[in-house]
C-alpha positions in Angstrom: 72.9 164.2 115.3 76.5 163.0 116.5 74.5 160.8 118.7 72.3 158.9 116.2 75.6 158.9 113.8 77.2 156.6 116.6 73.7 154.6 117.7 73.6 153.9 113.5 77.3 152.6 113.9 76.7 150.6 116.5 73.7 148.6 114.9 75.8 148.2 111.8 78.8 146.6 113.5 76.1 144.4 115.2 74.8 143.0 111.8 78.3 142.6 110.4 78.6 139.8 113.1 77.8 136.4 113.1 74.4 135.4 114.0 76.7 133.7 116.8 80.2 134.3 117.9 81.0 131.4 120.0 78.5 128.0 119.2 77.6 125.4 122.1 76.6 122.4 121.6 75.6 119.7 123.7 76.0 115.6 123.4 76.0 112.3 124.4 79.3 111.8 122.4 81.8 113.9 120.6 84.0 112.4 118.1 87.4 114.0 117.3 88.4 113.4 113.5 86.6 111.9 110.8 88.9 109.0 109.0 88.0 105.6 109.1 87.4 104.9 113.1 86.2 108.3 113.6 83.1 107.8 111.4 82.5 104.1 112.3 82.7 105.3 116.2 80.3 108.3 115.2 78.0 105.4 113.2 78.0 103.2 116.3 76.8 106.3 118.4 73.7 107.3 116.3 72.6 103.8 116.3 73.2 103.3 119.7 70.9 106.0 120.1 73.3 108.4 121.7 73.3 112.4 120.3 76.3 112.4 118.5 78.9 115.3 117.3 81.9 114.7 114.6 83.9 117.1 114.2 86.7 117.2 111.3 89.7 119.2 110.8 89.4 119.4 106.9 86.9 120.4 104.5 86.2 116.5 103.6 85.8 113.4 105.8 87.4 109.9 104.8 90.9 111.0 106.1 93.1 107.7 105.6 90.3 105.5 105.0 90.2 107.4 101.6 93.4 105.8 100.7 92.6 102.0 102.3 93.1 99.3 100.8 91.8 96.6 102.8 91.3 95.3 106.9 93.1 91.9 108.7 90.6 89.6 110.4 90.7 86.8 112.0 87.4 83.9 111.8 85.9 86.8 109.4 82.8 84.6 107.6 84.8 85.4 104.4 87.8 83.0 105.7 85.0 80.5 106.2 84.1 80.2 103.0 87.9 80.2 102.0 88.3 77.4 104.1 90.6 79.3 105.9 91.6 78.0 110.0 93.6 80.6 111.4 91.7 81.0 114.5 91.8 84.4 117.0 94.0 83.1 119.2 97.0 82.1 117.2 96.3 85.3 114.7 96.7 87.3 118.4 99.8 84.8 119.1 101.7 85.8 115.9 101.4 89.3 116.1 102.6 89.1 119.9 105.3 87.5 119.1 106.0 89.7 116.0 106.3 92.8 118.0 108.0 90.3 120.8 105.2 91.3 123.6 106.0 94.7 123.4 102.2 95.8 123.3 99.2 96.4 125.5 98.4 92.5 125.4 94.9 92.8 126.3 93.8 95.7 124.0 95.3 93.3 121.5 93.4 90.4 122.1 90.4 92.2 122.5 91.0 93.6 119.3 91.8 90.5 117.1 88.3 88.7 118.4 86.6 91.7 117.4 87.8 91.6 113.6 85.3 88.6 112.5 82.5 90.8 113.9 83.3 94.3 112.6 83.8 92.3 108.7 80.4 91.5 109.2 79.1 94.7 110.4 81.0 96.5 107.2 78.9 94.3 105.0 75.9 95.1 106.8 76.0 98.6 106.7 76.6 98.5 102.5 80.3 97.9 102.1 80.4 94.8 100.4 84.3 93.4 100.5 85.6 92.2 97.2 87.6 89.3 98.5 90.2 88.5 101.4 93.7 87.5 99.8 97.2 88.2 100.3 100.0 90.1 98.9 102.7 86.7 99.3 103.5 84.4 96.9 103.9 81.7 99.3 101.1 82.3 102.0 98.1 80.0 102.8 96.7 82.4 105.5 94.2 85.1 103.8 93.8 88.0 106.4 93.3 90.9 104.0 90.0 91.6 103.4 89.7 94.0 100.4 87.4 96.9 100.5 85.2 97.4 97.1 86.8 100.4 95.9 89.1 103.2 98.3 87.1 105.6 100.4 84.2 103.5 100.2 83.9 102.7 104.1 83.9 106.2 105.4 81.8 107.7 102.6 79.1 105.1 103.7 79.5 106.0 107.0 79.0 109.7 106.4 75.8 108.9 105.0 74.6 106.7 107.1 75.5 109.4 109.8 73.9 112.0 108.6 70.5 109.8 107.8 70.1 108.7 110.9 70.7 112.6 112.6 74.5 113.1 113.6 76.1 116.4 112.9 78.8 116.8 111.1 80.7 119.8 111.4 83.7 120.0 108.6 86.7 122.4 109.0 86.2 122.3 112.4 89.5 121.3 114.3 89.2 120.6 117.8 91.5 122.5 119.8 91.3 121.4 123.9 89.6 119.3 125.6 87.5 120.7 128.6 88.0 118.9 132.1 85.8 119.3 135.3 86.5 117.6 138.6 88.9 114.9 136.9 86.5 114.3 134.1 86.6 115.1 130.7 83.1 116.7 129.6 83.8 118.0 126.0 85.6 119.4 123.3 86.8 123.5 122.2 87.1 123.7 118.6 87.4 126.4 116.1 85.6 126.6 112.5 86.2 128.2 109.5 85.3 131.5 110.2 87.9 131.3 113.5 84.9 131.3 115.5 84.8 129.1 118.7 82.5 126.2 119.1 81.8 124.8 122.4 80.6 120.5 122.7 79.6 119.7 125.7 79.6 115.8 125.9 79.4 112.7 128.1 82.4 110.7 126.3 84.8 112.4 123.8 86.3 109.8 121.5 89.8 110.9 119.7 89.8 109.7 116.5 92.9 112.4 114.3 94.7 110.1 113.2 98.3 110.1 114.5 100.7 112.4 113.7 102.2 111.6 110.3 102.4 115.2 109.2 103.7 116.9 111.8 107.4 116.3 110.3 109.0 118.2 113.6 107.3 115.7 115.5 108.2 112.8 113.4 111.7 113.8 113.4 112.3 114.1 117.1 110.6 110.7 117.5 112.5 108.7 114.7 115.7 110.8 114.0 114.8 109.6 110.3 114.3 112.3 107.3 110.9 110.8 105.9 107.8 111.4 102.9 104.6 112.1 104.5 102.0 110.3 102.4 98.0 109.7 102.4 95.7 112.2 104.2 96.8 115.6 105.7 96.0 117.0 108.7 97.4 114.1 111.0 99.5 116.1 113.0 99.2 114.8 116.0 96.0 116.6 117.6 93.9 114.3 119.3 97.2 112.8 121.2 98.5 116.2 122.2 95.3 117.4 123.4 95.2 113.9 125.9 98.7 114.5 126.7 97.7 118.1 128.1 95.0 116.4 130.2 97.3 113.8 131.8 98.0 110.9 129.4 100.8 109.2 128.6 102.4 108.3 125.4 102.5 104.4 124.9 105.5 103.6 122.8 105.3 106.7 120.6 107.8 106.9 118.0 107.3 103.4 115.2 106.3 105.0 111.8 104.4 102.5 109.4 107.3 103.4 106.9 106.2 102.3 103.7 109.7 101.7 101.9 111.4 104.0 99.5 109.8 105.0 96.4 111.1 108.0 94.0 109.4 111.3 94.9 105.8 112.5 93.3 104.1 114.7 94.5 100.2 113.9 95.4 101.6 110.6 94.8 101.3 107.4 97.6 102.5 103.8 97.3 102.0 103.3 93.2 98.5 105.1 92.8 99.2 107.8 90.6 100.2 108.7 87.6 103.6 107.8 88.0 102.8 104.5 89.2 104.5 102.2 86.7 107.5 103.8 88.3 107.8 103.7 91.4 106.4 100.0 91.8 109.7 99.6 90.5 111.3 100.1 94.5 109.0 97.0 95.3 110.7 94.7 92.4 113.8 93.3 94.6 115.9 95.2 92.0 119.1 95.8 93.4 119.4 98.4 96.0 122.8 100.5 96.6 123.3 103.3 99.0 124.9 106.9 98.4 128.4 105.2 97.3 127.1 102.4 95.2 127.1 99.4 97.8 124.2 97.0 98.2 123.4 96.9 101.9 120.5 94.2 102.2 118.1 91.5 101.1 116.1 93.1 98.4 113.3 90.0 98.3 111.9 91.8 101.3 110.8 94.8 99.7 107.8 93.2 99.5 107.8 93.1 103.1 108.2 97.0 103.8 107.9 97.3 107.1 111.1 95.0 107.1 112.7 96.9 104.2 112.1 100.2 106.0 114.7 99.1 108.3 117.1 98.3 106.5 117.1 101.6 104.1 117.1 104.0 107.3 120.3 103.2 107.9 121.7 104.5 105.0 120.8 108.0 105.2 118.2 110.7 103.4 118.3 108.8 99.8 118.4 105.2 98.5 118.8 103.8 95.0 117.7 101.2 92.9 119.9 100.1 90.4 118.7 98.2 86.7 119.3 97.4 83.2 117.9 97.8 79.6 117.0 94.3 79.8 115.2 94.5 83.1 112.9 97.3 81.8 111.9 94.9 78.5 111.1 92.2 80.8 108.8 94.5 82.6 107.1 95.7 79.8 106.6 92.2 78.2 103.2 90.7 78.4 103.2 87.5 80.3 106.3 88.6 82.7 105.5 92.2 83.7 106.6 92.8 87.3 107.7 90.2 89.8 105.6 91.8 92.4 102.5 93.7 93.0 102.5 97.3 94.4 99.6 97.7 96.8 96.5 97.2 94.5 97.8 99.2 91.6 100.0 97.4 90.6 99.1 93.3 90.0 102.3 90.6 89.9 102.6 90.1 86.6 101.1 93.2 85.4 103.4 94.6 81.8 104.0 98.1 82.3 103.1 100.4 79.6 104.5 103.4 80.3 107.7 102.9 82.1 110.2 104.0 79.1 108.3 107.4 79.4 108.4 107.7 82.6 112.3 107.0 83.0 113.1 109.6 80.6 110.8 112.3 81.9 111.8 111.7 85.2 115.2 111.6 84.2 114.6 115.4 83.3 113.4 115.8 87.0 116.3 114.8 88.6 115.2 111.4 89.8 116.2 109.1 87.2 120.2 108.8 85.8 120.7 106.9 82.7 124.4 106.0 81.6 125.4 104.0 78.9 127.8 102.2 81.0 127.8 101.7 84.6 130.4 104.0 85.5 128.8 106.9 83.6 125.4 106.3 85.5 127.6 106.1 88.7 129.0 109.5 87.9 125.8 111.0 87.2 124.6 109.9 90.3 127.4 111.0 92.2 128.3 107.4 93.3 131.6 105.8 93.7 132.0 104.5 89.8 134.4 101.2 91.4 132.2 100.5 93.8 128.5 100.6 91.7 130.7 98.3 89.5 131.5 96.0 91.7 127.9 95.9 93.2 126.6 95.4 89.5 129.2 92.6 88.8 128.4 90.8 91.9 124.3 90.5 91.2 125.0 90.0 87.5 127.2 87.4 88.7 124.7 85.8 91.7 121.5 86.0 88.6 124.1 83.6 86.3 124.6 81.2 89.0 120.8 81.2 90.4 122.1 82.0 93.6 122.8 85.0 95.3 126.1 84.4 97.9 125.4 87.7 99.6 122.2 87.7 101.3 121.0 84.8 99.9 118.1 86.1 98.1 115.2 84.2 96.1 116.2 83.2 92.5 113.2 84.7 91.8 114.8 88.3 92.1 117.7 87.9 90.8 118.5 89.4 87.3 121.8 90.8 85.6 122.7 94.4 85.2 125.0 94.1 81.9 123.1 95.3 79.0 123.1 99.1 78.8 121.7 101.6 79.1 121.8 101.4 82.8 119.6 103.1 85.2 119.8 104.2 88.5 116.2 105.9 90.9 116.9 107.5 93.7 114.2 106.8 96.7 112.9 108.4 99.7 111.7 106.8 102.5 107.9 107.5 102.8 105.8 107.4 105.9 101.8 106.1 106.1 100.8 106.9 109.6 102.5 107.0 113.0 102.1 103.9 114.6 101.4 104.2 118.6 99.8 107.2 120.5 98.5 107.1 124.1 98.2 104.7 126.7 94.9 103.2 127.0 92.7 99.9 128.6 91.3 97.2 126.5 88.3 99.2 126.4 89.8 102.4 124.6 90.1 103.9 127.4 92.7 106.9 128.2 94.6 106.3 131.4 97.5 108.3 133.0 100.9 107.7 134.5 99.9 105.6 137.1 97.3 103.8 134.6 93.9 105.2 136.2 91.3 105.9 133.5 90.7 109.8 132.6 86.8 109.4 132.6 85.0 110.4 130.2 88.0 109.8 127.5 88.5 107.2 124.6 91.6 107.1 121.7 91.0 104.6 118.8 93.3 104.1 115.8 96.7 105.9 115.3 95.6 107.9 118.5 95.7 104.5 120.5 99.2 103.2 121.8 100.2 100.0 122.5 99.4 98.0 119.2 103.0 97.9 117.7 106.6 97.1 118.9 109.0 98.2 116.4 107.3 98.3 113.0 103.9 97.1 111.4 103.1 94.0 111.4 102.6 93.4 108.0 104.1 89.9 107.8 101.4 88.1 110.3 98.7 90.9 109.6 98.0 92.5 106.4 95.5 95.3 107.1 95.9 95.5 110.7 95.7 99.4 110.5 92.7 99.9 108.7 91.5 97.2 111.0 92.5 98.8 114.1 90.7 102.2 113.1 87.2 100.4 112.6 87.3 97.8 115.3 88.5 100.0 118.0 85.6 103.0 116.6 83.0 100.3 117.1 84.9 99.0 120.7 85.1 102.1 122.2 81.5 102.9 121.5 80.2 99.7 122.5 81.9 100.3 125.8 80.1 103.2 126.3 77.1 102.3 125.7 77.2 99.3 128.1 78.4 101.7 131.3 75.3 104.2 130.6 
């Protein structure tokens, strides 16, 4: 009886498990993350007609493409029709010289006379671009080639993925890769359950996305207290796992810092509800440090990368500093804001909802109002002579039309006299991590001594080598984005010509 007692045992714990405990699979290509160039890559496969695996760390797919905007190209048949001559070569030029040659010049180039095709491809595959534009006042050269609505690219993707037979396997995290004589062969991961799942592949593609939430990380690289914004689950995966196998980092460290805006949580660049807000950092107000003094340029907030720069050197906060008369102008039809915020917020726009906002953030602790400048100072814990001064001196420079400081545009320069004053503190926020490993033209991963690790490709924020010091926002709005799709579709097309 004991006997049949333990047999009945047994057979019960064997039922209890999975139907599998560990899961192998087998591929022509594995894809690691599935953002923007994860899912273009895993596109590009299928219809290459190579047995494709995409695996994703979260319970969704999109990643950062959920939150993009729009992609840089350069010849793109839009610009075309737009009558627009910036040509590859001198597009690839100005961003060189922008990040002062400190990039993988080849991967760059190759890049750049790949954008004109991929804007193509996007509208073939059902993602129709609104229009290309640009976010200056003053620039000729349209680069930015919006997308129809955000999240549209990779949710087309998906679908066109899973029509044409890839497998998608959600929550899913890939863990190692698996090496064999010098070669990598495939991918460990774990799902939901904890279970492992084996993918045995020709080519593994790393597509995670950086590491913009992996704060230790960015702290050690930057030595800056930052926001992580957009998509979680960039931590840094898909590089670390290449660094364990031999790779190399390729000027890690440059954060696509997206300039200070007052905290919100579930909040990036001026998308949610607190948008009205927080567009207000991009307004060349007047910006003060933890004292009260004004420290740089404020027309170039609409250049952030730039901007970024400048507010990292004055510690954890930053401030923006205005008047009653400021917040009327803003709210007035016809004048509204001085400058857009991403693509929520259009120049011109009149905010509705920035007196509420102010005073319930004010309750929060992000917003100080005084009725003079020296009790706003106070309440801010600033230096009440020197936020005087400051305000004096750009009420003074917005009289005169001319700001003998910095020199900034007339266009931002307005007096802070008429009370009640206000005063939002900022926080630097962070969109991606900029540079990962080192890699050829071609996507492909190479080590120290710059010999390719067969059988292993890094697009996107994985990819090193596209960025010097800071985004290049000024020559390349939507370079990014860009990057993430072009390099999905250039990694794969490599592949498929070396089979």
């Amino acid at each position: 009886m004991a006997k049949i007692k333990m047999l009945a045992v047994a057979v019960a714990a064997t039922m209890a498990l999975p139907a599998w405990a560990d899961r192998n699979l087998t591929a022509d290509l594995v894809v690691v993350g599935a953002g923007t160039g994860g899912t273009v890559a895993a596109v590009s496969g299928v219809e290459g007609g190579l047995k494709t695996v995409l695996l994703e760390k979260n319970a969704f797919a999109g990643g950062a493409g959920n939150f993009m905007e729009g992609s840089f190209a350069a010849e793109s048949f839009m610009q075309k029709e737009k009558g627009i001559t910036l040509t590859k070569t001198e597009a690839f030029n100005r961003m060189a010289a922008y990040h002062h040659w400190r990039v993988n010049a080849p991967l760059m180039k190759a890049f750049v006379d790949n954008t004109a095709d991929m804007i193509q491809w996007v509208w073939d595959h059902g993602v129709h671009w609104k229009e290309v534009k640009t976010a200056w006042r003053d620039n000729q050269i349209l680069t930015w080639h919006l997308y129809p609505s955000a999240g549209s690219l990779p949710k087309r993707m998906i679908e066109i993925f899973k029509e044409k037979g890839g497998e998608l396997l959600l929550s899913t995290p890939a863990e190692k890769l698996i090496v064999e004589q010098g070669r990598v062969v495939g991918v460990e991961a774990r799902d939901k359950a904890g279970e492992k799942v084996t993918v045995r592949a020709k080519n593994v593609i790393l597509a995670t996305g950086g590491y913009n939430f992996n704060v230790d990380m960015v702290k050690e690289m930057t030595g800056i207290d930052m926001i992580p914004v957009g998509a979680p689950g960039r931590t840094g995966d898909g590089i670390n796992m290449a660094l364990a196998v031999g790779a190399v980092g390729d000027n890690m460290g440059p954060m696509m810092i997206n300039g200070a805006f007052m905290p919100a949580e579930g909040e990036a660049i001026c998308n949610g509800a607190n948008k009205e807000l927080r567009a207000m950092f991009r307004q060349g107000l007047l910006y003060v440090d933890g004292t009260g003094n004004r420290f740089f340029n404020e027309e170039l907030t609409i250049d952030w990368p730039t901007a970024s720069n400048a507010i990292a050197r004055t510690g954890e906060w930053t401030y923006i500093v205005f008047d009653q008369a400021t917040v009327d102008e803003f709210s007035t039809k016809g004048k509204g804001y001085p400058n857009p915020c991403g693509n929520f917020i259009q120049r011109h726009q009149a905010a509705t909802q920035l007196p509420q906002l102010l005073a319930d953030n004010e309750k929060k602790g992000n917003v100080f109002v005084g009725n003079t400048i020296e009790e706003v100072a106070k309440k801010a814990g600033m230096d009440p002579a020197i936020l005087r001064a400051s305000c004096d001196a750009m009420t003074k420079f917005a009289k005169q039309g001319k700001d003998d400081q910095f020199g900034k545009d007339s266009y931002y320069l307005r007096a802070i006299d008429k009370g009640p004053f206000y005063v939002v503190r900022g926080k630097l926020n962070t969109l991606t991590s900029l540079n990962g490993v080192k890699v050829t033209a071609n996507l492909q991963v190479v080590d120290k001594d710059s010999h390719v690790i067969p059988g292993l490709y890094a697009i996107g924020h994985d990819a090193g080598g596209m960025y010097g010091d800071s985004y290049d926002l000024k020559v390349g709005e939507g370079t990014a984005s860009s990057f993430a799709v072009t390099s999905g579709r250039m990694a794969v097309n490599h592949i498929l010509s070396t089979k």
